[in-house]
NUVEXDO-42534 format. One line per field, with one value per residue (C-alpha): z, y, x; residue number from 1. Coordinates in nm, 2 decimals, decimal comma. Layout:
BEGIN
up: Z  ...
north: Y  ...
east: X  ...
n: NUM  ...
***
This chain:
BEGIN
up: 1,54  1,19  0,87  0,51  0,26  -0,18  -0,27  -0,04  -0,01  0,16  0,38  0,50  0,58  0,73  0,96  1,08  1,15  1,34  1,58  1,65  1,73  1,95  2,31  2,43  2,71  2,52  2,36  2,06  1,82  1,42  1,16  0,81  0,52  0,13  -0,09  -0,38  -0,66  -0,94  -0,70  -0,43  -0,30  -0,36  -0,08  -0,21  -0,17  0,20  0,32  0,18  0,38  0,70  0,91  1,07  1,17  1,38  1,09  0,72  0,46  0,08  0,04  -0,12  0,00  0,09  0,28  0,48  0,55  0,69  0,90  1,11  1,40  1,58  1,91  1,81  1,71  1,83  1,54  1,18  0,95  0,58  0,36  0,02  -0,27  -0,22  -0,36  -0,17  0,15  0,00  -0,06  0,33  0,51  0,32  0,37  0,74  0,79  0,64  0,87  1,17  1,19  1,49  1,69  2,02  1,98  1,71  1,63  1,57  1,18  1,07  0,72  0,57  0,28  0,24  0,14  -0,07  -0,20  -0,46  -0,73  -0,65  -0,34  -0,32  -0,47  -0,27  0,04  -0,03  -0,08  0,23  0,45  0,68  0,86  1,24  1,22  0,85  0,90  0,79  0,74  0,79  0,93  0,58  0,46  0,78  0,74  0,35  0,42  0,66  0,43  0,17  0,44  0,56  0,21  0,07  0,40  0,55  0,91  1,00  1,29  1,16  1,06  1,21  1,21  1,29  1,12  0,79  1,00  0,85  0,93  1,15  1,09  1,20  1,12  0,90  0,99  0,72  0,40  0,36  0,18  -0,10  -0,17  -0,27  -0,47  -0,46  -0,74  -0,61  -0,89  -0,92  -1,03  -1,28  -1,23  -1,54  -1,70  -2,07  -2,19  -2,35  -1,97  -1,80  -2,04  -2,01  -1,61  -1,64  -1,88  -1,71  -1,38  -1,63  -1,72  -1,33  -1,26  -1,54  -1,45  -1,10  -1,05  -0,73  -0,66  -0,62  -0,80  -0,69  -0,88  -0,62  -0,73  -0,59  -0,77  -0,99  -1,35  -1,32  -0,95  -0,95  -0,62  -0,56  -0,93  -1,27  -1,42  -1,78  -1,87  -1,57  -1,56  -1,54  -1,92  -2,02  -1,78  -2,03  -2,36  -2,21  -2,48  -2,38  -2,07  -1,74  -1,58  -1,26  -0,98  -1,13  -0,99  -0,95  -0,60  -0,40  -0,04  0,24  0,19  0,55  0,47  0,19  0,35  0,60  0,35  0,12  0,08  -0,18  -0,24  -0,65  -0,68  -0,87  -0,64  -0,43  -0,06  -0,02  -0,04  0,29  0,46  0,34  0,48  0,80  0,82  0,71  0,39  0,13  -0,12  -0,44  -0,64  -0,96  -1,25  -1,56  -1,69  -1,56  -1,20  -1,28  -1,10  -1,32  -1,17  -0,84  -0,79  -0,76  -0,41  -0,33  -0,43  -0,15  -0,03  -0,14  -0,31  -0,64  -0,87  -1,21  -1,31  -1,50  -1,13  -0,98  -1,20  -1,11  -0,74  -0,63  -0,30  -0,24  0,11  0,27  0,42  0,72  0,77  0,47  0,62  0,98  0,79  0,63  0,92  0,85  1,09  1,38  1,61  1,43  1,54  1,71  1,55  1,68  2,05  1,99  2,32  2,29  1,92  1,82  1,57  1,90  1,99  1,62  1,68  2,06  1,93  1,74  2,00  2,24  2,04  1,97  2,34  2,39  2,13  2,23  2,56  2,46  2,55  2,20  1,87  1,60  1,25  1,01  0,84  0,50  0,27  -0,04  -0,03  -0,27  -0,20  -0,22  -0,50  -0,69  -1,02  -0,88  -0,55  -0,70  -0,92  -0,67  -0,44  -0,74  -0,85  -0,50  -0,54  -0,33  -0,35  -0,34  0,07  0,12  0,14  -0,07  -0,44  -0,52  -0,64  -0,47  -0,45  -0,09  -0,03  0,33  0,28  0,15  -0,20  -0,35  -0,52  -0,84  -0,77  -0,67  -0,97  -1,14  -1,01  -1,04  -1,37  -1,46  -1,27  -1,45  -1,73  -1,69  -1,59  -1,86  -2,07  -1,91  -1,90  -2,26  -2,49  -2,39  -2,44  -2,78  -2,91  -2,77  -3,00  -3,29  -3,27  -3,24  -3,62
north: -1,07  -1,18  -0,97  -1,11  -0,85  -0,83  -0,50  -0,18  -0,01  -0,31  -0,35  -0,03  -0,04  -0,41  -0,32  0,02  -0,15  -0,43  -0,16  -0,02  -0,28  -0,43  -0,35  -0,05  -0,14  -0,48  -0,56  -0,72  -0,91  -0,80  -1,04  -0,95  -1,18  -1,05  -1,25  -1,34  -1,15  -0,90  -0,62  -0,78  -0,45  -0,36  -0,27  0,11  0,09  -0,07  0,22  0,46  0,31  0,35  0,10  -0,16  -0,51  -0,74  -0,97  -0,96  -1,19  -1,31  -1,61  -1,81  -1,92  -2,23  -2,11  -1,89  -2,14  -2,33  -2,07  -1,96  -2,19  -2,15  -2,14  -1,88  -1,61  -1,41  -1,18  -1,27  -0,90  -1,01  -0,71  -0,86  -0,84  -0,97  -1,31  -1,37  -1,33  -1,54  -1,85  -1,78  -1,81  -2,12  -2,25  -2,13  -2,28  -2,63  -2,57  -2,50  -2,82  -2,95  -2,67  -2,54  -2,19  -2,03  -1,66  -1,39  -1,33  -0,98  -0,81  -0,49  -0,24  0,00  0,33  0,45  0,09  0,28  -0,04  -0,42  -0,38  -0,71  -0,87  -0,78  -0,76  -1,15  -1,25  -1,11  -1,31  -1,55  -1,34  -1,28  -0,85  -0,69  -0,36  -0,03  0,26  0,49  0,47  0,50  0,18  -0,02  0,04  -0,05  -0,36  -0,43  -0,43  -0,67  -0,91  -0,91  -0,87  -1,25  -1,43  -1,38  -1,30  -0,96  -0,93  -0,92  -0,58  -0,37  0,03  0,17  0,39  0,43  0,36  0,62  0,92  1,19  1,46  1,83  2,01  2,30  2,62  2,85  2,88  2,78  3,00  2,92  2,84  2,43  2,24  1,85  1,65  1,29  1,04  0,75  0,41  0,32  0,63  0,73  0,48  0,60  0,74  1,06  1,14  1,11  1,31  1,57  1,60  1,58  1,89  2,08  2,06  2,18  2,48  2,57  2,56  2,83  3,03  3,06  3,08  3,18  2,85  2,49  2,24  1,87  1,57  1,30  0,96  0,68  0,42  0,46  0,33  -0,06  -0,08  -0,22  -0,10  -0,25  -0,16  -0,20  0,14  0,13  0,45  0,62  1,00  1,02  0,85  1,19  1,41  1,37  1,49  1,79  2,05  2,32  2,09  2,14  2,51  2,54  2,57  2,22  1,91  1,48  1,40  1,06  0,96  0,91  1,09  1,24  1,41  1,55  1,66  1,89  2,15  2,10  2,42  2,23  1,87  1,77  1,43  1,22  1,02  0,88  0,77  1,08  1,27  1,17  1,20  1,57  1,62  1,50  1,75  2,04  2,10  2,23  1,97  1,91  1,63  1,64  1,64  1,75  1,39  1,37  1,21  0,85  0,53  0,39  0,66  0,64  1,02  0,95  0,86  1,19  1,33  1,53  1,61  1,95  1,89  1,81  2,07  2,14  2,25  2,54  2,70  2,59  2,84  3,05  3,06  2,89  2,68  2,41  2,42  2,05  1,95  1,87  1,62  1,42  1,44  1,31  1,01  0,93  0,89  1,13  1,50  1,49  1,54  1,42  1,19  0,87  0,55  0,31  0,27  0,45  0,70  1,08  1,06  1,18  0,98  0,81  0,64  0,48  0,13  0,09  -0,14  -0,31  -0,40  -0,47  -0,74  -0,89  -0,95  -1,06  -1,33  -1,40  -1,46  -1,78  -2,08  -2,22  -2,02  -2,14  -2,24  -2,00  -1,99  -1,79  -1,74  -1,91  -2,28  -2,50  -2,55  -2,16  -2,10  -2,40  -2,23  -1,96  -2,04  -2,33  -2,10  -1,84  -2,13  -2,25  -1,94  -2,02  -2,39  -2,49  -2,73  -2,69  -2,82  -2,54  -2,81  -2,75  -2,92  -3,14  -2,97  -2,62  -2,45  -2,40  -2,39  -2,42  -2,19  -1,86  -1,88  -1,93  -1,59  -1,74  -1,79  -1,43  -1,30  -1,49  -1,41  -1,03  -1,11  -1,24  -0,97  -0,70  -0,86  -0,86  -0,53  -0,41  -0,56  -0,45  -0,09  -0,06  -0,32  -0,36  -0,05  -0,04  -0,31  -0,20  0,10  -0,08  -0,28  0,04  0,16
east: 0,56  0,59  0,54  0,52  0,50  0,53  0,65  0,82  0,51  0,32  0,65  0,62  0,25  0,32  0,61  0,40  0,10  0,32  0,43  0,08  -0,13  0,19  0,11  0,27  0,47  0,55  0,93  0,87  1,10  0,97  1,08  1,02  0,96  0,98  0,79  0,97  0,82  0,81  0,78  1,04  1,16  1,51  1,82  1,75  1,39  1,39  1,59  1,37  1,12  1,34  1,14  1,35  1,32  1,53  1,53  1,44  1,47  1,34  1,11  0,90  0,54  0,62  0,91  0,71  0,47  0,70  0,85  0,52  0,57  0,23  0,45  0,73  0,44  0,21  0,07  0,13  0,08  -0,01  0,07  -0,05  -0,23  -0,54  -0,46  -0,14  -0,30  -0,59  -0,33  -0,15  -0,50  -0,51  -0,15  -0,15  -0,44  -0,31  0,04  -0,16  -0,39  -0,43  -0,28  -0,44  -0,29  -0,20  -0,08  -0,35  -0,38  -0,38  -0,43  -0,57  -0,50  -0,21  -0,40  -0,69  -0,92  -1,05  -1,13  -1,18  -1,36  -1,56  -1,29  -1,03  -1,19  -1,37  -0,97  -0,92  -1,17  -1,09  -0,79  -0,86  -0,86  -0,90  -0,81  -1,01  -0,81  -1,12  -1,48  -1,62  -1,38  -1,50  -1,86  -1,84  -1,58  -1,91  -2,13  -1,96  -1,93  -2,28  -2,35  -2,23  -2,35  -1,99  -1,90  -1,78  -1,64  -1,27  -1,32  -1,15  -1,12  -0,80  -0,58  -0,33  0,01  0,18  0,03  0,22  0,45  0,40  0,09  0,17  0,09  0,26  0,41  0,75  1,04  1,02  0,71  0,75  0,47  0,54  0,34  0,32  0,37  0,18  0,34  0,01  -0,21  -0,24  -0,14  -0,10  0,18  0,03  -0,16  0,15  0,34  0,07  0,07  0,42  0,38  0,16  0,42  0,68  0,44  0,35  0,74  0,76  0,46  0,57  0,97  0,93  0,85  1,02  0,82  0,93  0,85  0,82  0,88  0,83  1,07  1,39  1,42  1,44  1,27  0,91  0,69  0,32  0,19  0,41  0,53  0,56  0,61  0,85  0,84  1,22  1,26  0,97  1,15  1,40  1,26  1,11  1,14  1,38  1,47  1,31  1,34  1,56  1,32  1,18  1,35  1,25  1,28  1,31  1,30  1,01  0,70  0,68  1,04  0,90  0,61  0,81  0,91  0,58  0,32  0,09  0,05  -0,08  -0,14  -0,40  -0,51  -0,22  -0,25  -0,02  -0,30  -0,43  -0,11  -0,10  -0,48  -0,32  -0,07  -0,34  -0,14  -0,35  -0,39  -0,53  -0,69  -0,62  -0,94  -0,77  -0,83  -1,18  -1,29  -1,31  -1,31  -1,01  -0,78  -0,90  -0,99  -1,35  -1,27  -1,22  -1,57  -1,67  -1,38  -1,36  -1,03  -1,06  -0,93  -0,73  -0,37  -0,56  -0,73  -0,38  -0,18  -0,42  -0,34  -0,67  -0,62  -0,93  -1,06  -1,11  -1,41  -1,37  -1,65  -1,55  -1,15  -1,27  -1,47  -1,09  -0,98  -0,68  -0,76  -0,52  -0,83  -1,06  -1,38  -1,26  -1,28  -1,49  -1,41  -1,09  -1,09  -1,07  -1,07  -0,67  -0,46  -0,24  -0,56  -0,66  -0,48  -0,67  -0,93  -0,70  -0,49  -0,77  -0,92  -0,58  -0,56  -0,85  -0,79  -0,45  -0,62  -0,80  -0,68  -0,76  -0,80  -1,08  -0,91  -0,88  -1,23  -1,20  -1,55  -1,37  -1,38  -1,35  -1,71  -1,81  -1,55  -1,43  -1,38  -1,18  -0,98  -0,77  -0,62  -0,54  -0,38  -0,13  -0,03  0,17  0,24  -0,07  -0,29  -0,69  -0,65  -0,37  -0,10  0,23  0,18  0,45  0,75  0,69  0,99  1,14  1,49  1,62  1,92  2,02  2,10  2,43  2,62  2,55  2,20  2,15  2,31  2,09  1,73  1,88  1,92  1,61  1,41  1,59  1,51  1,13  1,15  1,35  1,07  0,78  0,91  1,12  0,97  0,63  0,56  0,73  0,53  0,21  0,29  0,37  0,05  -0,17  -0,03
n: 1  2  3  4  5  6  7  8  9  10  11  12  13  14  15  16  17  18  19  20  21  22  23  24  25  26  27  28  29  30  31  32  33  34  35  36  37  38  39  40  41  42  43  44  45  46  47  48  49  50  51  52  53  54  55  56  57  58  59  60  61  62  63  64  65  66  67  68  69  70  71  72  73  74  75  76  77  78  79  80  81  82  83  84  85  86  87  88  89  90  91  92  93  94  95  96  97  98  99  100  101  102  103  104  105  106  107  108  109  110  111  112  113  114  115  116  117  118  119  120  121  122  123  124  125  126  127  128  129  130  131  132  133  134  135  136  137  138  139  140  141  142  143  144  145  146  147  148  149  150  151  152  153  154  155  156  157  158  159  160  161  162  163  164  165  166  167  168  169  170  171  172  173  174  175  176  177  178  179  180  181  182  183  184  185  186  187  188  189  190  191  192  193  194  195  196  197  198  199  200  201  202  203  204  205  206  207  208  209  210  211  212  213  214  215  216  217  218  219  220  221  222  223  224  225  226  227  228  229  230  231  232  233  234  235  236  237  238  239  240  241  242  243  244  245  246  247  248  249  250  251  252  253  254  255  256  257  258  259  260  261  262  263  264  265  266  267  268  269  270  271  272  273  274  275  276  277  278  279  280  281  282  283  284  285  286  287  288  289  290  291  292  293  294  295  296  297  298  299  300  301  302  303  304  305  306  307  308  309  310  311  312  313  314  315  316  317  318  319  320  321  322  323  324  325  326  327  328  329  330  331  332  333  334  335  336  337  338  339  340  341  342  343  344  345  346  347  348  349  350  351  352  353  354  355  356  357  358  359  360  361  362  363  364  365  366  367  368  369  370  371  372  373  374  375  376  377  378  379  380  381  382  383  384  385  386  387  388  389  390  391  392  393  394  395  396  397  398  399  400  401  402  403  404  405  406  407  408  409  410  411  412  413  414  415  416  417  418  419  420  421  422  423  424  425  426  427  428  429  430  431  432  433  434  435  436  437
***
């Protein structure tokens, strides 16, 4: 199998999904591909995510292209932004002429698709299996499809690959709240430095408890959105500093989960995983329930509550309909197909209909709805963002070296990338400020 992915969240969900809809009594070989990017995951960041490949390297478009030999692969994972796997369908598509078997194409959404629905789902056309992390998602991923004229059938219900972890069945000593921080959610700096505020305030209302601020990126480290405003730089000019039973925390979510007794968040995919484990958890409305920060998803769910009812010791109760829709109760109601209804079964349709293409003798081509027929003000834009051409083909001048780079080389693109980031999270923001006066 074969896994290209843009930023260590999308790696994570890539390499997961990989081992779930492998078959089970199958050895498989993983190799990873980072796409060179702004959000090209760093050494810290890959361990975080503690899933392991037999290989793993950086590269361009093109040099991925040229690496999916339709004979060497079985299953190809995209885990992109919606545009990136947009230009691969395209480019595989243009590698793979001609072929009589080809891998199986495979692509989905890491968590919560909470904005950009037709759009990103439209970019995702023309893979083999899109993957729906829920009933709800696959029956509205159905009906976009259906909706523009477009075949359906790729979609797919399964499971979010990371779920898992004990169930939690009392509070721990002492009793830990975890706020999970969101990358671009808010996005202003006077919302984040209020949440960030009001977790100060609950630390100091309740010293009995540990409050953890978990992050999901250091200073200088991009993940799938851009953070401009990083809550360790506010962490800092707390007034009065932060009180001792407050600290920032790092590391995989599910480890953090273990010792957690109350899970805060906006509206971050953690959310779910929490649900999973039947940890009490809360959607935040302090700054309304709006579709911009992605909370509005949660309507329903019997979870969405304030930092003022939270200080007050109230506990939401989920409902459990809405949670078995998500996909997310460990016994919940089966996916589509998927047997007795428990998480280990989520990934059984997947991997049936992945056999059963795999079984033909010959593949059709990759068929996505944009064309430059159905989309010819829009798709050749999307394809050179990654050096293709309107065909899919490589544009002249694509750059695709065949070796590792030099030392000097490295040092450079780190350079250049912590320069961009340097300026999208110091002096962006700055001038943004100055402009507002």
């Amino acid at each position: 199998m074969a896994v290209l992915a843009d930023s260590d969240t999308r790696w994570k969900w890539g390499a997961l999904t990989a081992n779930r809809i492998a078959p089970a009594d199958a050895d498989i070989r993983l190799d990873g591909h980072l796409l060179r990017g702004r959000a090209t995951p760093t050494a810290r960041q890959l361990e975080e995510v503690g899933v392991r490949a037999d290989s793993l390297r950086e590269v361009t478009a093109a040099e991925f292209l040229r690496a999916m030999d339709p004979q060497e692969y079985d299953v190809v994972v995209l885990a992109l932004v919606g545009g990136a796997v947009q230009a691969m369908l395209h480019g595989l598509s243009y590698a793979w002429q001609g072929c009589a078997r080809r891998p199986v194409v495979v692509t989905g959404y890491v968590g919560v698709v909470y904005e950009k629905l037709a759009d990103g789902l439209l970019l995702r056309h023309g893979a083999d299996l899109v993957l729906a992390n829920s009933r709800q998602d696959a029956e509205r991923f159905t009906a976009v499809y259906e909706g523009v004229g477009a075949d359906a059938s790729s979609v797919t219900e399964v499971a979010l690959p990371f779920l898992g972890g004990a169930v939690r069945t009392q509070d721990g000593d002492p009793y830990t709240v975890v706020f999970a921080a969101q990358p671009s959610v808010p996005e202003s700096r006077t919302d984040r430095a209020y949440l960030l505020d009001r977790l100060v305030r609950h630390a100091r209302l309740h010293p009995e408890r540990e409050v953890l601020l978990k992050l999901r990126s250091r200073p200088g480290e991009h993940t799938t959105h851009i953070e401009e405003q990083p809550y360790q730089r506010l962490a800092e000019r707390v007034p009065g500093g932060t009180p001792a039973n407050f600290r920032l925390v790092y590391g995989h979510m599910g480890e953090v989960l273990d010792r957690t007794d109350l899970l805060v968040t906006v509206s971050s995919t953690a959310a779910l995983e929490s649900l999973h484990r039947r940890i009490p958890t809360v959607l935040l409305t302090d700054l309304g329930v709006r579709e911009s920060l992605g909370n509005h998803h949660f309507v329903g769910s019997g979870c969405l509550a304030s930092w003022n009812q939270l200080d007050d010791g109230h506990l939401p109760a989920p409902d459990e309909d809405w949670v078995a829709r998500q996909g997310v109760a460990p016994g919940g109601t089966s996916p589509t197909g998927a047997g007795n209804g428990s998480y280990e079964t989520a990934f059984d349709t997947a991997r049936a209909r992945i056999a059963a293409l795999r079984g033909q003798d010959e593949l059709p081509a990759l068929a996505p709805y944009y064309t430059p027929v159905t989309a010819p003000g829009y798709l050749p834009g999307i394809l050179a963002r990654h050096h293709l051409g309107p065909d899919g083909g490589p544009l002249p001048g694509a750059p695709a070296a065949d070796r590792t780079p030099g030392p000097v080389r490295q040092i450079v693109r780190r350079a250049a990338r912590g320069a961009y980031r340097h300026g999208v999270q110091r002096v962006a923001p700055v001038i943004r400020r100055m402009g507002e006066l």
